[in-house]
N, C-alpha and C positions, 0 to 999 in steps of 0.2 A: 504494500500500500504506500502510502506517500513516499514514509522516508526509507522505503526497504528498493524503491525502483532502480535506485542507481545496481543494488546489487543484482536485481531482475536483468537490468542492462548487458551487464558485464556476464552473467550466465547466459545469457542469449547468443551475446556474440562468441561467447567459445565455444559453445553448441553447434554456430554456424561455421565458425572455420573449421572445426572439426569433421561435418558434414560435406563442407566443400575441399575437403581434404581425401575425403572417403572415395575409391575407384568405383566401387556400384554402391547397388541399394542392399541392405541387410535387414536380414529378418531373424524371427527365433519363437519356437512355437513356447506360448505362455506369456504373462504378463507377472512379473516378478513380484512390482510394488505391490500393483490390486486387481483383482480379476473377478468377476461374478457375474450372475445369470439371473433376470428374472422374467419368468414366461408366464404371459397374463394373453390370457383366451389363444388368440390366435396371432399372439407378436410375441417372439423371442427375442428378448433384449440383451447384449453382452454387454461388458464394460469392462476397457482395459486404459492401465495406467501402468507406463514404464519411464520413469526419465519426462523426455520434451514429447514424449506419444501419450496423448490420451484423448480415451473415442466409447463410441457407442454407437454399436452396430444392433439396427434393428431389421431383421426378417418376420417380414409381414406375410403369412398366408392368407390361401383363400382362392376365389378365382380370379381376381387381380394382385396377383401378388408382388411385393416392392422388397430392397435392399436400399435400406438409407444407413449412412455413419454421419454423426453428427460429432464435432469437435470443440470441446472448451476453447481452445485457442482462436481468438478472432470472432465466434459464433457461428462457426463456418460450417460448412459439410457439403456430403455429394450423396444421389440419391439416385438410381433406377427402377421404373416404374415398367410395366410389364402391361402386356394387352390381357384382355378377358381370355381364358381357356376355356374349352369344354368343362374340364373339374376341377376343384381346389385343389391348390397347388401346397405341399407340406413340405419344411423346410426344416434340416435337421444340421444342426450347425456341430461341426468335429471337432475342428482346433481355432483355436485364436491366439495371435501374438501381437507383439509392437514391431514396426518396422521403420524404416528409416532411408531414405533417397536422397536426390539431389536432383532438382529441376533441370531444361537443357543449358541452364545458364550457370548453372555448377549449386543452383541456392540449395541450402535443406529443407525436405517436405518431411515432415512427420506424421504415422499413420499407422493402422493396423493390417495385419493381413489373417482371413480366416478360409478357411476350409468349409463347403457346405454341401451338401448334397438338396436336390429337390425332385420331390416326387414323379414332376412331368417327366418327360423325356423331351419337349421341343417347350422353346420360351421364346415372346417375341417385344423385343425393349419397346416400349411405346413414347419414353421418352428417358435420358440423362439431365438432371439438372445439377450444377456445380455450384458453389458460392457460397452467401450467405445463408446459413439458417432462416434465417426472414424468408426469403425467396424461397428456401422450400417449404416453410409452411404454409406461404401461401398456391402456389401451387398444389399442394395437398389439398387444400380449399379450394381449387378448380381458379384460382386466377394463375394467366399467362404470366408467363417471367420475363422482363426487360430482353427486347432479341440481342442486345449488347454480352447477353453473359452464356445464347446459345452454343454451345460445343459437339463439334462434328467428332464423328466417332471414329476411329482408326480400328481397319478392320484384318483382323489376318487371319491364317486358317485354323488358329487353337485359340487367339487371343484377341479380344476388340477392351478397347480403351477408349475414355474420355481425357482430356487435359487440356487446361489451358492457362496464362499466365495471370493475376487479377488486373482487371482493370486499370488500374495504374500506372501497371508492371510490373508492381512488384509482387512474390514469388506465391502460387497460387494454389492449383486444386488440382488432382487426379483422382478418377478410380477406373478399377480396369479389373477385368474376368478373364482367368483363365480356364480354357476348357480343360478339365482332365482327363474326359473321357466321351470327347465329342468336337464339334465342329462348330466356327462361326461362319455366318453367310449373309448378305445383304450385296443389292445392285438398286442402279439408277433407281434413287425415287421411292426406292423400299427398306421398310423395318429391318433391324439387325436381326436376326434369327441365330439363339443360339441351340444345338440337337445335340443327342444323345447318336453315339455311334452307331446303335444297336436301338431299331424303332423300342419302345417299351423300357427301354431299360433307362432307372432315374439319371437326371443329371450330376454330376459332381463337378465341384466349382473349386477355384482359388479366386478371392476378392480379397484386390488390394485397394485401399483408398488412403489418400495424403491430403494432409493439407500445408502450407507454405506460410501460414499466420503465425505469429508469433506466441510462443508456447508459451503459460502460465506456471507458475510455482506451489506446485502439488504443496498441501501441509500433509506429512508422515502421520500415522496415526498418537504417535508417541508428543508432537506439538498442537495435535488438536484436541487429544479425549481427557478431560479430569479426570480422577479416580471416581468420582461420583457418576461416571458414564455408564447407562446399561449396557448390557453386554447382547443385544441384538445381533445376529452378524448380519443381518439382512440393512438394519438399521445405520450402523457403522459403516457399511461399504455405502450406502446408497450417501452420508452425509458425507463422506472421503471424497468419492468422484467429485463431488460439486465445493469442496473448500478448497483455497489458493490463497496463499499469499497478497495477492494482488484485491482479489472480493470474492463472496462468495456468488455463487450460479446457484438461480431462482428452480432451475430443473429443467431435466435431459428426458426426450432430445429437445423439446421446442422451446427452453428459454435459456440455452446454454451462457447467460452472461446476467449481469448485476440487476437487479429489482429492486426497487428500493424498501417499499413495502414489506418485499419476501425477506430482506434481512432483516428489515428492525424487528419484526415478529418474529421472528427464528432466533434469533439473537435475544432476545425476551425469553421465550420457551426452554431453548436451549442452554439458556446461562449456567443452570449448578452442572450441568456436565462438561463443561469447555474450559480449556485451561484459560487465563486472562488475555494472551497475546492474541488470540483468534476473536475472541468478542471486543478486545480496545480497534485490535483491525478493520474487522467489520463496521465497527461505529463510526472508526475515519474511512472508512472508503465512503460511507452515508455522507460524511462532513465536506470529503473533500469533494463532492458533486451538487452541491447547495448551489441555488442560485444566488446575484445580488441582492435578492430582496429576502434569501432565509428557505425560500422554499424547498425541498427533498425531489431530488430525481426519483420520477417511477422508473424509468428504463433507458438503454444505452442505445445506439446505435455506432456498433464499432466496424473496424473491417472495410468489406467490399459494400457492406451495405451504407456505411456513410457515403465513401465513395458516387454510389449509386445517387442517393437522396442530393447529392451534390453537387453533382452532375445533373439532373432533373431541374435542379432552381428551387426545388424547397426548403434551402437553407440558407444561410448567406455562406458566400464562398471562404475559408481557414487557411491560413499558413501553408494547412497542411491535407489533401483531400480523405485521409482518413481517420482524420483528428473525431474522437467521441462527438456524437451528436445527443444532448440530452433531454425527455421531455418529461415536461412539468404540468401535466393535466391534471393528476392525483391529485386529491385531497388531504385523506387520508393519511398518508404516510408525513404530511408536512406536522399531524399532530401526535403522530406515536414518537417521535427523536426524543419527546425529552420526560416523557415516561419511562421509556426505553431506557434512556442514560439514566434517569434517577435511580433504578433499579440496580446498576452496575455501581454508578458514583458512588451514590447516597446510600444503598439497602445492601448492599454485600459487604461484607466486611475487607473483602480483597482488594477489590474497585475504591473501597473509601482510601487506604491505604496508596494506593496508584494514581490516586486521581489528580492530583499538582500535577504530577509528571504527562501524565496522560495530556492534560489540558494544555500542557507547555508545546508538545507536539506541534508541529508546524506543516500546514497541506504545501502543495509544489507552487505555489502561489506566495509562499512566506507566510501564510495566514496563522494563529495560533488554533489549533482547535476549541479551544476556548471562546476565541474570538468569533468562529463561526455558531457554534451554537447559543451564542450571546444573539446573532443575528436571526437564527431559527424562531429562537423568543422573542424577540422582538416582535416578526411577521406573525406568528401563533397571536400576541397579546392584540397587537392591532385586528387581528380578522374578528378577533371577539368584542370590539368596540360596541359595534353597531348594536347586539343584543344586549349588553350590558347597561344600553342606555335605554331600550323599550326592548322590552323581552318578549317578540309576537315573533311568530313564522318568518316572517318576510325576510327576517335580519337575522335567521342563522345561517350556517354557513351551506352554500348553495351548491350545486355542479357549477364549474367555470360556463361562460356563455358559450353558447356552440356545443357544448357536449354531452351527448347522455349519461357519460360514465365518469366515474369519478373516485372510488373506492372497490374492494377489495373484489365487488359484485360488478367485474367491468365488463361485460355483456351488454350489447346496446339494450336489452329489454333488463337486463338483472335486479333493477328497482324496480321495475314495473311500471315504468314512467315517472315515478318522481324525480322531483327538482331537492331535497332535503334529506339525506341519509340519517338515519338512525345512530348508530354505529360514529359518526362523525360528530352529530351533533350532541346526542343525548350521555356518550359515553367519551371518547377521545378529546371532545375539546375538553370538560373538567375537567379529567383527567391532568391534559398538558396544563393546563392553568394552575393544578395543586403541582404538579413537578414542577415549573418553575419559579413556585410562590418559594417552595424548599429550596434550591439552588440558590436563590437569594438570602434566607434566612440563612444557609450553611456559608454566602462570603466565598462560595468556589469562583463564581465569577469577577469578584474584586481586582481580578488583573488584567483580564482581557476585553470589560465592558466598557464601556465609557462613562464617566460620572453621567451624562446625559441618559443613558441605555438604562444604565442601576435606577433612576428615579422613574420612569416606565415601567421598568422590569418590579419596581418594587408593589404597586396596584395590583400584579398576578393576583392574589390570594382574595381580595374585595370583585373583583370580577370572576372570579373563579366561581363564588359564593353564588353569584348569582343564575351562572350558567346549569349549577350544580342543583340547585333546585326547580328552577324555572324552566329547561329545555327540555325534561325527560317528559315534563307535563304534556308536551305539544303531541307525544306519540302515542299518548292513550287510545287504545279498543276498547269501546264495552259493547258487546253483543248480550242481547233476551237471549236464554235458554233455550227456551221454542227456537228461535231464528238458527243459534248456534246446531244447535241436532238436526234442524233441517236441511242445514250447507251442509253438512256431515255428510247426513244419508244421501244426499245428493251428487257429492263430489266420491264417496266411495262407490258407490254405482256405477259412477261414469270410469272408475277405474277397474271395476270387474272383482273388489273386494269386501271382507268382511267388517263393517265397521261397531261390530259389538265392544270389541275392548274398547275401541276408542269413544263409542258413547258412555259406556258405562265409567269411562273417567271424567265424566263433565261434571262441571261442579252445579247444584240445583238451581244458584243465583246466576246472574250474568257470569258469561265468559269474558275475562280478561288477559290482553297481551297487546304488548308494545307493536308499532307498524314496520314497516321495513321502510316508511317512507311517505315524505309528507310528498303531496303534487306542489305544480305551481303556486294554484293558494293557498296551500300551506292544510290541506285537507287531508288526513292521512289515509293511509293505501293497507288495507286490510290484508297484508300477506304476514302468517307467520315465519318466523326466520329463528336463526341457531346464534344472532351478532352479541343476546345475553350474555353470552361467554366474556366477550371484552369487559362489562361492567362485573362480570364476577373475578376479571384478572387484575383490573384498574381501580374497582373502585370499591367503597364499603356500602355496599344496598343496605338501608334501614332494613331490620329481618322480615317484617310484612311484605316488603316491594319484593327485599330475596325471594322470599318463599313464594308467594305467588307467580317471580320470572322463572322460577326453577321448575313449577307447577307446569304451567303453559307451555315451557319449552320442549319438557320428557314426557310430556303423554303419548300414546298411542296414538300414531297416524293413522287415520287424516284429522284425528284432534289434535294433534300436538305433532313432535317431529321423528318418535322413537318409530325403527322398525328391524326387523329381524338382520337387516342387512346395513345396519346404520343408522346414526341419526342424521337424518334429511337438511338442506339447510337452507330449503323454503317448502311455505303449505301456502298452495292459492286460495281451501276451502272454503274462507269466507270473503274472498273475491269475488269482483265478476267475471264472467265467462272470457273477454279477451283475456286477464291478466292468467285466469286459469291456465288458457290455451297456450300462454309464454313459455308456462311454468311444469314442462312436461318434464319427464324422465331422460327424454334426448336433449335438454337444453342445459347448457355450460353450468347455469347458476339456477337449475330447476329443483321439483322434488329429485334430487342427487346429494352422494354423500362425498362431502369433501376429508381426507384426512385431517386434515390439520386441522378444521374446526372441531373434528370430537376432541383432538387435544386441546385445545383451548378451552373449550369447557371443561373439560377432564382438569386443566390445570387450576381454572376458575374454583371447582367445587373444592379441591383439594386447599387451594388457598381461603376461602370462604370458610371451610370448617376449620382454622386455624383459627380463628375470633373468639375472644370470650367474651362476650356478648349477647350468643345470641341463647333463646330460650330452648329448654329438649324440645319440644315440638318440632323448632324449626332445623334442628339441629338432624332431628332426626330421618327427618325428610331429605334431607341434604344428602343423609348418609345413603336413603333409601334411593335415591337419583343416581348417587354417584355409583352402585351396585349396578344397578340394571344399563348404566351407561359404558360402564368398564366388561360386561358382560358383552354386548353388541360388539366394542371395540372389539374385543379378544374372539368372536365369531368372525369376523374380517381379518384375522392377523395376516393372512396370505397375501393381502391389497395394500398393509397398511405403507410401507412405503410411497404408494402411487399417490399419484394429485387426487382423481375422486374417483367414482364408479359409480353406475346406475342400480336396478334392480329388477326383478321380474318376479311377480305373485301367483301362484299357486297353490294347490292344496293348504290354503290358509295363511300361506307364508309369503313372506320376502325375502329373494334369495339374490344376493348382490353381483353382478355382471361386469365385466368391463367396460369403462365409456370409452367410445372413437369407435367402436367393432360394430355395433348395430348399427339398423337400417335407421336413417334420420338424427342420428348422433351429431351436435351440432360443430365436434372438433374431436380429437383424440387427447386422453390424458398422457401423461409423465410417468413413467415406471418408476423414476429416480427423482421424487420433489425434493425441495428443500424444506419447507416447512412440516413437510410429513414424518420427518425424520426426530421429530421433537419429542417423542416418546423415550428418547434415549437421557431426555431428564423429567419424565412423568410417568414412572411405572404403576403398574397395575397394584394399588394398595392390597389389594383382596389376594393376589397370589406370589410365589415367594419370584426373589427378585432375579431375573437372569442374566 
């Protein structure tokens, strides 16, 4: 991160003369550092990490079946897509290694090489796309890719390859098949066709792919795990691939590079299990991508893909063409920084000890980190002006103009059309208002604020007050009894299920739960949702407000969000009909179970019942949620690393699926999240620790 780059520098270029010293390309079956496998429905995911190689190679069956390696370095990859067959095509992968080349300019490519056999016997490419990651997921998503980064295929009689140098120039992308035990063929005008020698007999393959971007700095598992780390292996490799020196990666394949969001919550979640060096990192890599005015990068555009955006005109032109391009439409994430840090500063004991030092830190700008997050609070205190002076709708904090999305739910429908997040308003800004009211009463910023900033910065805690009571009001639901069992029977109908558990947990009085979402007038949007968990990490719910959010949240679907295959992290049921129809089982941010929000709640209740405060009743309820919600998790364990998954009902049940594999699946998830991996500091209280 900042101050580690000059040594990134200096290891890059000896990596490269070394490669441009090297007479061929070298391979070696295995991946030393870290190797592992995870097969979800019908995609077999590898991941290998050796040195300046690391990748993930995904074999997609079926009857369109593909071969993508996606690489942390750059957020690059290459990808072959395949026409329809008469039958699914099964894909059984033998060896994997790291390999190593040299472009025709002598530069080093780093990449893997595996071994694989497939079912067919004849396969017909229907397209190669090379580059950034960006470009191939949209393509996957059925959009054309810029014809600037099309690549003709080089075709011989055992071996067809793609290659080409990036955009630039500088050094780029390969991947290339070789037959083991068959033929390649293509003429004028026609598909690559690759065959088996022998009609019927499966194909077997050698797939090499590289990339030319510049490698990141693996952390060892011995600089990233505390002693307080569980002992998941599935967990451990999935968080290994995606840490570096440099930031952490949101999740493989399709967000191989920095988030901003995905760190501060992962970095929150994950804290008792990480040594100090990887969460102060983490925090400066957030710090050092702040804008002028404080605000937190959601995401990066590095690579060919700046390049790209740069060449198009929708940027203004850099130094340098593939100088990071940063966007700043989130909201969200501008209000976890300093929750987040207070948890490390302020709440650990390690982080209090660290924290001068920490804050004396300087981004590649000369800036102190101190000094930057002096300016985060800043932007945070001003955006809560406006409510703090008339505490109505209109004046909390809104989606930017122009945009549908704007937190963590960023699907153009994931609010359901509102203008006013939940999540943003009712829970994250106090929040951030009671963390920086602390940071000032602790005198951490007394060196890098300005006398001017500290008398601002000092107000936190009197607006905070106000936010704290006044905002959460805006998102009240109360639904009649009658009204609530009739959307029930109604919306489980139309799903083809039994909705007895879930009526028989209504409570006799109105039904009560918070919105997902005020509209533009500030009218809130009847969708229940799983975002409770943030107020049970961030804040202290009066035990009424608790126990009634804990209530609402874990009932039985389609009352509430529990179901056999996970807790859900929206119910349209007492919507109407459009927001239902959003809010399917194929939609990003629908009835779907995200990993990471059951930890988030998992870590919410677990911190909740740490309060002496609250009464047995509520206590015990708490306990009775957190049972049946760690229950669900640990029927999922097989997923739990992945972004989310859907479900399918039968015989009375819900039984959890892979998302991206179905018919209407609005995108594919992550074998390898980052935020999913956060269970390696929230274990299952109920059973012994692994």
């Amino acid at each position: 991160m900042p101050d580690r780059r000059g040594f990134a520098e200096l290891r890059w270029c000896a990596l490269a003369l070394a490669m441009c010293m090297a007479p061929a390309a070298s391979a070696h079956e295995g991946c030393a550092e870290l190797q592992f496998r995870i097969v979800e429905g019908n995609t077999t995911n590898a991941f290998c990490r050796e040195g300046p190689s690391a990748a993930h190679l995904l074999l997609n069956a079926g009857a369109q079946p593909r071969v993508l390696v996606a690489f942390p370095a750059g957020n690059s990859g290459t990808g072959l897509w395949f026409e329809r067959g008469p039958v699914p095509v099964h894909w059984e992968l033998r060896t994997l290694g790291a390999t190593h080349a040299a472009d025709a300019s002598g530069r080093p490519l780093h990449g893997i090489v595996a071994e694989a056999s497939a079912s067919a016997s004849r396969l017909v490419v229907r397209d190669a796309v090379l580059g950034s990651v960006r470009v191939l997921r949209d393509f996957q998503l059925g959009v054309a890719y810029p014809p600037s980064v099309a690549t003709r295929a080089q075709v011989g009689a055992r071996r067809v390859s793609w290659s080409r140098p990036r955009l630039d120039g500088a050094p780029g992308y390969e991947i290339a098949v070789e037959l083991l035990n068959g033929h390649a063929s293509a003429g004028a005008g026609t598909a690559v066709a690759l065959a088996a020698d022998r009609d019927g007999e499966p194909l077997r393959l050698r797939i090499t792919a590289l990339t030319g971007e510049r490698p990141l700095t693996p952390l060892p598992a011995a600089a990233l795990f505390g002693e307080a780390a569980g002992s998941d292996p599935r967990s451990r490799e999935a968080l290994g691939f995606l840490s570096y020196r440099e930031k952490f990666l949101a999740g493989s394949w399709r967000f191989d590079t920095y988030f901003g969001r995905d760190t501060l919550m992962s970095l929150r979640l994950l804290m008792p299990a990480l040594r100090a060096e990887p969460i102060e990192d983490g925090l400066a890599s957030v710090l050092e991508r702040l804008d002028a005015q404080g605000e937190v990068a959601h995401e990066e555009d590095i690579g060919e893909f700046a390049v790209l955006r740069r060449r198009k005109g929708d940027v203004p032109a850099a130094q340098s063409e593939d100088a990071p391009i940063y966007d700043y439409k989130m909201i969200d994430d501008d209000l976890m920084l300093a929750p987040v840090a207070a948890a490390w500063l302020l709440d650990r004991p390690e982080g209090r000890e660290r924290a001068a030092t920490f804050l004396a830190r300087k981004t590649t700008t000369g800036e102190t980190l101190g000094a930057a997050l002096a300016r985060n609070f800043g932007f945070v205190l001003r955006s809560a002006q406006a409510f703090a002076r008339e505490p109505v709708a209109r004046n909390l904090v809104s989606l930017k103009p122009g945009f549908s999305v704007g937190q963590w739910r960023d699907s153009e429908r994931g609010l359901a059309g509102g203008r006013y997040a939940y999540d943003v308003n009712a829970v994250l800004m106090p929040a951030a208002l009671e963390a920086i009211a602390r940071f000032e009463q602790a005198g951490l910023l007394q060196q890098h604020a300005t006398a001017a900033q500290r008398r601002f910065l000092s107000s936190a805690g009197a607006v905070g007050a106000i936010w704290s009571q006044r905002a959460p009001l805006l998102f009240r639901v109360e639904l009649p009894a009658a009204t609530a069992r009739a959307n029930i029977q109604r919306y489980a109908t139309s799903l083809g299920a039994d909705p007895a558990a879930a009526l028989a947990s209504l409570p006799k009085e109105a039904l009560r739960f918070d919105a997902l979402s005020l509209d533009k007038a500030g009218k809130p949007i009847p969708v229940l949702h799983s975002d409770g968990g943030f107020a049970l990490l961030f804040r202290d719910p009066e035990p009424k407000a608790l126990q009634g959010m804990v209530e609402a949240t874990l009932r039985p679907f389609p009352a509430g969000l529990m179901t056999d295959a996970g807790m859900l992290v929206a119910n349209p049921a007492f919507a109407d009909a459009g927001v239902v129809a959003d809010f399917g089982r194929n939609a990003y941010h629908g009835t779907v179970v995200w990993s990471w929000q059951q930890a988030l709640m998992a870590a919410g209740l677990a911190r909740q019942l740490q309060r002496r405060d609250l009464p047995d009743e509520v206590r015990g309820e708490l306990q009775d949620a957190q049972k049946r919600l760690w229950k669900a998790i640990e029927a999922t364990d097989a997923m739990r690393t992945s972004e989310l998954w859907s479900w399918t009902y039968a015989d009375g049940r819900y039984r959890p699926v892979p998302f991206g594999q179905g018919h209407g699946d609005a995108d594919e998830s992550n074998a390898a999240q980052l935020w999913s991996t956060v269970y390696l500091a929230n274990p299952d209280p109920y059973r012994p620790r692994r």
